[in-house]
ROMI-639374 format. One record per residue: residue number from 1; residue in one letter; x, y, z of N, C-alpha, C in turn. Coordinates in steps of 0.001 Angstrom, whole numbers, padded with zeros to 6 digits. Layout:
% ROMI-639374
{NUM,a,{X,Y,Z},{X,Y,Z},{X,Y,Z}}
...
This chain:
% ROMI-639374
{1,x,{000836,-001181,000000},{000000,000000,000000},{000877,001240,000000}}
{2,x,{000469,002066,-000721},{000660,003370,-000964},{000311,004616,-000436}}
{3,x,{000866,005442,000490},{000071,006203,000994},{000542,006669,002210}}
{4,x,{000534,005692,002975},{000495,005636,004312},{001775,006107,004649}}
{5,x,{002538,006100,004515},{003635,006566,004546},{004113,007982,004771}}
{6,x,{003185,008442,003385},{003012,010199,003270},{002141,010733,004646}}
{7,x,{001345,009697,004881},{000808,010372,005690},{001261,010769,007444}}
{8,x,{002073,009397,007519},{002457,009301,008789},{003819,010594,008681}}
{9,x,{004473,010800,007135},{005529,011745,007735},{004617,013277,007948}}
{10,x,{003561,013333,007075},{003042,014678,007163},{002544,015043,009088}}
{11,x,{002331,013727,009650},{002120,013973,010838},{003152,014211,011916}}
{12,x,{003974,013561,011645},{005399,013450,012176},{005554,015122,012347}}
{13,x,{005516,015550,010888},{006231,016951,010780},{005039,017894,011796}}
{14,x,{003900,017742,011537},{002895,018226,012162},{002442,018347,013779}}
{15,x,{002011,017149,014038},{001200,016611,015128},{002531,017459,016589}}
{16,x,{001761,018278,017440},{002643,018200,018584},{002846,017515,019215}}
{17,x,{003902,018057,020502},{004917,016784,020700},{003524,016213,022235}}
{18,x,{003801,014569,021896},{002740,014157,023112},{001586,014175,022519}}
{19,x,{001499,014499,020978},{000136,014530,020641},{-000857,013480,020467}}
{20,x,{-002028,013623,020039},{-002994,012794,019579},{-003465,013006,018489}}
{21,x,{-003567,011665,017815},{-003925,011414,016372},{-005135,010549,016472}}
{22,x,{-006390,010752,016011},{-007784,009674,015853},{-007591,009599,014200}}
{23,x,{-007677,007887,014121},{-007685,007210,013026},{-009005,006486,012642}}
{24,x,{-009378,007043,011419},{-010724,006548,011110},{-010754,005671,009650}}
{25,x,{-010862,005034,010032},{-010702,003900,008606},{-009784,002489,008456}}
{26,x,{-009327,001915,006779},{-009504,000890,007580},{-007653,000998,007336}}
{27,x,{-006751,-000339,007725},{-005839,-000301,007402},{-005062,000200,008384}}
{28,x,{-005128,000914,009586},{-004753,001243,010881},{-003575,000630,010968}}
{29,x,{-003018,-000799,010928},{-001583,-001076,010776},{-000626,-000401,009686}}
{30,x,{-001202,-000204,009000},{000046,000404,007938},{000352,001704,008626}}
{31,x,{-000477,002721,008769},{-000797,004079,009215},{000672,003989,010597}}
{32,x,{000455,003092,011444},{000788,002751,012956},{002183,002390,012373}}
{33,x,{002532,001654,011448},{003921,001095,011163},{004734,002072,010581}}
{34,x,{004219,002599,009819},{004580,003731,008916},{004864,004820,009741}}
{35,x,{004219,005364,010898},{004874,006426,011645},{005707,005214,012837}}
{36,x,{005781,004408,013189},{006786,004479,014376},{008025,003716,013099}}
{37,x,{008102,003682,012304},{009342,003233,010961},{009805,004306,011124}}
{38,x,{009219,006159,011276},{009945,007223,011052},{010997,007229,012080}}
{39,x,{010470,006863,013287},{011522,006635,014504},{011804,007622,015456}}
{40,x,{011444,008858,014826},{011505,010009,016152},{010330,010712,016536}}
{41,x,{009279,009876,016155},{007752,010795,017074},{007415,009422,017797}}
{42,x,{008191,008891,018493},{007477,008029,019705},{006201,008833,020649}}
{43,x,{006053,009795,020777},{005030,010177,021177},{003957,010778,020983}}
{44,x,{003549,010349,019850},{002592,010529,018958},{001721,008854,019532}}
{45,x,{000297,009689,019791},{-000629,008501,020443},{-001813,008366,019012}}
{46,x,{-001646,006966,018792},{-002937,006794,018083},{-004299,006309,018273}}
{47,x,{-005411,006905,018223},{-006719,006211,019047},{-007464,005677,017622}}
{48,x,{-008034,004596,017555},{-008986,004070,016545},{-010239,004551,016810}}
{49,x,{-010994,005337,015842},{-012399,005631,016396},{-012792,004331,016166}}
{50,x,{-012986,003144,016077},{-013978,002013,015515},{-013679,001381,016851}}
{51,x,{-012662,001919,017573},{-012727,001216,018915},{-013672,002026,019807}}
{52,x,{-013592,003235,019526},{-014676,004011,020288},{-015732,004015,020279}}
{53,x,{-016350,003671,019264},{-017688,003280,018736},{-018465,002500,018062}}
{54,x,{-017564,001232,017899},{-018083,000270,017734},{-017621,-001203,018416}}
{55,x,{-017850,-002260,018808},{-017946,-003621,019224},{-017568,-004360,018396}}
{56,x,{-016583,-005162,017842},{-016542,-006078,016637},{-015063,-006907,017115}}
{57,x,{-015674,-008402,017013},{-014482,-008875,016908},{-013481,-008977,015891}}
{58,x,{-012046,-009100,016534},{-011163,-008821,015210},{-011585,-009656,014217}}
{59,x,{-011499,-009156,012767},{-011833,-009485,011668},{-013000,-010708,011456}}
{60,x,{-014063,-009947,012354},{-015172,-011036,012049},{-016895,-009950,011684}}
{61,x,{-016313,-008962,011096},{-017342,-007627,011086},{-018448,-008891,010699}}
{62,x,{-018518,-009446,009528},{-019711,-010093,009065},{-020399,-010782,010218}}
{63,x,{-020244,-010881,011093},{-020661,-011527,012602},{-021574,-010977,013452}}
{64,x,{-021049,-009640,012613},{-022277,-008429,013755},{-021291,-007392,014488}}
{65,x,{-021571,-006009,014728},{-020842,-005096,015027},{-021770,-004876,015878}}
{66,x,{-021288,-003996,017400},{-021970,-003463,018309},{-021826,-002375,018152}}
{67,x,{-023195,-001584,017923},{-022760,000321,018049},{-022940,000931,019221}}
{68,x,{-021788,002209,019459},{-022336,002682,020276},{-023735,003724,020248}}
{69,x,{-024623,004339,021296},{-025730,005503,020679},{-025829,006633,020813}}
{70,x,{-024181,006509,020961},{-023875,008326,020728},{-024817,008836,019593}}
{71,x,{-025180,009987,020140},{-025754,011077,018753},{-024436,012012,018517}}
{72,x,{-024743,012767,017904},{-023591,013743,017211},{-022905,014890,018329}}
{73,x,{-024402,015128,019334},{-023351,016072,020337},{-022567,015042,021339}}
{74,x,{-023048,014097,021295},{-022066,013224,022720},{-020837,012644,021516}}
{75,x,{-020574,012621,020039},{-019839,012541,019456},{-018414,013235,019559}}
{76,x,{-019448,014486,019367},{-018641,016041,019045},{-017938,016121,020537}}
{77,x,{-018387,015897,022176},{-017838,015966,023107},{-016953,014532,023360}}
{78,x,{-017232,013568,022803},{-016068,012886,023008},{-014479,013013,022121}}
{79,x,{-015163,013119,021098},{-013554,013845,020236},{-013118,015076,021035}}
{80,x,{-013813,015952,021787},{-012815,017190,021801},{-012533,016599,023497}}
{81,x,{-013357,016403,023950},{-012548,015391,025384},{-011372,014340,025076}}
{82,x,{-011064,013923,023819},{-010155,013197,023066},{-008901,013875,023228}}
{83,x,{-008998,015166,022991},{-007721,016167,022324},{-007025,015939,021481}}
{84,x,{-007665,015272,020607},{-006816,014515,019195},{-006178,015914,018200}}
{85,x,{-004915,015923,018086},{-004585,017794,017323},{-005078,017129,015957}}
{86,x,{-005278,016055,015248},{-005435,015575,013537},{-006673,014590,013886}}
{87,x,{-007246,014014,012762},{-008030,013260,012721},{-007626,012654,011129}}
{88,x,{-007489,011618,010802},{-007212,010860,009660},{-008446,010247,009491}}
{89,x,{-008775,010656,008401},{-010384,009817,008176},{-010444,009155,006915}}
{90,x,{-011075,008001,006567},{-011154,007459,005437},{-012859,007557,004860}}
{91,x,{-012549,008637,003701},{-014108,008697,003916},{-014702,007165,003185}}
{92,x,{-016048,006889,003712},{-016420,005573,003439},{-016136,004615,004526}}
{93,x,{-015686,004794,004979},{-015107,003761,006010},{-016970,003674,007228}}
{94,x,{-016753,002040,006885},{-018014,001431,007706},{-019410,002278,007467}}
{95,x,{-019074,003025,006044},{-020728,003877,006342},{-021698,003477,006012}}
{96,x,{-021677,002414,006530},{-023112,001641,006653},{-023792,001406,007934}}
{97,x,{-023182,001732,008984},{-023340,001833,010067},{-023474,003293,010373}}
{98,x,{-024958,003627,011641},{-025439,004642,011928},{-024561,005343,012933}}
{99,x,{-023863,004518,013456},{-022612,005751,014540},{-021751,006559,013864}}
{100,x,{-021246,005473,012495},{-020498,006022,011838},{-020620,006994,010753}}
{101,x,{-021896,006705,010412},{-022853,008062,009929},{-022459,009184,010364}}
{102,x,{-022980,008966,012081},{-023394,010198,012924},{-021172,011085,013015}}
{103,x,{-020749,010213,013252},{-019165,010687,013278},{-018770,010984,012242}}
{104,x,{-019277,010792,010836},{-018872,011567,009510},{-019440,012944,009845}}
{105,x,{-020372,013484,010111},{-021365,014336,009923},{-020443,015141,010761}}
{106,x,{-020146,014843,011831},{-019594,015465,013157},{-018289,015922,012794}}
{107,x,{-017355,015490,012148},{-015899,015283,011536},{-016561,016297,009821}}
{108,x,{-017265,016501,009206},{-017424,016798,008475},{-018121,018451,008726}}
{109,x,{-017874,018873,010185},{-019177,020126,010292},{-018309,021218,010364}}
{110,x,{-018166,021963,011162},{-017620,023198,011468},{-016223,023461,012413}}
{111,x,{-016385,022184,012905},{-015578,022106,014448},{-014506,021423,013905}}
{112,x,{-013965,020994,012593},{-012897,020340,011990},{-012439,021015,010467}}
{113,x,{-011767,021355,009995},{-011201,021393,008680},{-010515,020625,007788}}
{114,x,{-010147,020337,006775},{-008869,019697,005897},{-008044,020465,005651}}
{115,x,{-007596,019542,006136},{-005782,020562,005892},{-005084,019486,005032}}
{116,x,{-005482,018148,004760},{-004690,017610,003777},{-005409,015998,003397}}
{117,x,{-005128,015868,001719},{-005445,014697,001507},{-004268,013481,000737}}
{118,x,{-004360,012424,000842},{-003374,011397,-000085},{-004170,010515,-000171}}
{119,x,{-003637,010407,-001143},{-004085,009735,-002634},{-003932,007861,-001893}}
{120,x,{-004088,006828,-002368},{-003786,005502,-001746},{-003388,004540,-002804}}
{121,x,{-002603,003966,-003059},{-002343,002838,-004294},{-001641,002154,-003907}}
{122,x,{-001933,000964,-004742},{-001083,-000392,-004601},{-002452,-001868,-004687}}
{123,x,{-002641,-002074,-004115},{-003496,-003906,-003822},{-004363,-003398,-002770}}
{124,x,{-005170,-002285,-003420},{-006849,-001939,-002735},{-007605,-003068,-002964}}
{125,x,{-008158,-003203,-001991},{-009809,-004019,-002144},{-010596,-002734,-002022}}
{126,x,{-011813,-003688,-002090},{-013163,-002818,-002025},{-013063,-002087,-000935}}
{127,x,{-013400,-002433,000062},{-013235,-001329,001458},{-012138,-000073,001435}}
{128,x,{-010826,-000075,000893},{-010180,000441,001029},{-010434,001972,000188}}
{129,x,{-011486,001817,-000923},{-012498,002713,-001550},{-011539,003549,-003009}}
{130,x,{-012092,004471,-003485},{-011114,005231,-004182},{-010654,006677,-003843}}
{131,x,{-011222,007173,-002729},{-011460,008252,-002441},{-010283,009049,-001623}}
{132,x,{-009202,008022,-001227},{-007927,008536,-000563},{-008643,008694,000960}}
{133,x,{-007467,009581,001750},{-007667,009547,003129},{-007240,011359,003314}}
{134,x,{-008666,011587,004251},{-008225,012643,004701},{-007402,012942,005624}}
{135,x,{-007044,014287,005877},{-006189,014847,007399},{-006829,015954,008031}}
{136,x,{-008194,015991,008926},{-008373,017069,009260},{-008141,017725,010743}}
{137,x,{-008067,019010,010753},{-007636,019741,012159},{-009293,019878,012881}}
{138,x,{-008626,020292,014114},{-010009,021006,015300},{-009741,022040,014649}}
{139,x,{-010984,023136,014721},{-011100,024192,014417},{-011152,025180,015845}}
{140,x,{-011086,024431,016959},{-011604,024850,017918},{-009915,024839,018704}}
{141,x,{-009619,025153,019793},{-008601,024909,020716},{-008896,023566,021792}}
{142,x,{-007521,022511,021439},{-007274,021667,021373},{-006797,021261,023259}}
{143,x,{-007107,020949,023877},{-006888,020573,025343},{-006302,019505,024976}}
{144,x,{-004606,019541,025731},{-004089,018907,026126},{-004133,017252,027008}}
């Protein structure tokens, strides 16, 4: 895969020190390998939103996913109780599911921007989509 790479250095260069990064989509190992390969942002924390809001055993989604019933403001207050300084989002990712609905919408409103996208290539499947991966900021001030 292609991609991931760019993205983890754009964060590297970015993300403050001790920061937080929420990862939304799928492929989370490459993302995770790809920044600690850079070797000097050990402290760069990564949180999976699909751990935050959803139930699923590893690689058994077809089994049944548990959602959580956050609506969009208990969304919007758990990301900024998060203090995540980036959010990496894959748009498409699980949107078939209504949490993940509700966390596009939320990630997509006022309280976040793009500040950057890459492109993804190499041995996509379907899930992995065509649409690349975003990078967006809080728009708001970021608690530590």
């Amino acid at each position: 895969m292609e991609g991931y790479q760019d993205i983890a250095l754009y964060l590297a260069k970015n993300v403050p020190r001790s920061g937080v990064v929420l990862f939304a989509g799928y492929r989370d190992a490459n993302l995770i390998f790809d920044l600690a390969a850079i070797g000097d942002r050990p402290d760069i924390a990564i949180v999976r939103a699909d751990k935050l809001f959803l139930t699923a055993q590893a690689g058994e989604r077809r089994r049944g996913v548990k959602q959580a019933d956050d609506d969009e403001a208990m969304i919007a207050k758990r990301l900024r109780d998060l203090g995540a300084s980036y959010l990496v989002v894959q748009p498409g990712f699980w949107s078939d599911l209504a949490v993940t609905v509700r966390f596009f919408k939320v990630t997509n409103g006022s309280d976040y921007s793009k500040v950057a996208h890459f492109g993804l290539t190499g041995d996509l499947s379907t899930q992995d989509g065509q649409d690349g991966i975003d990078v967006l900021q809080p728009t708001y001030p970021v608690a530590a």
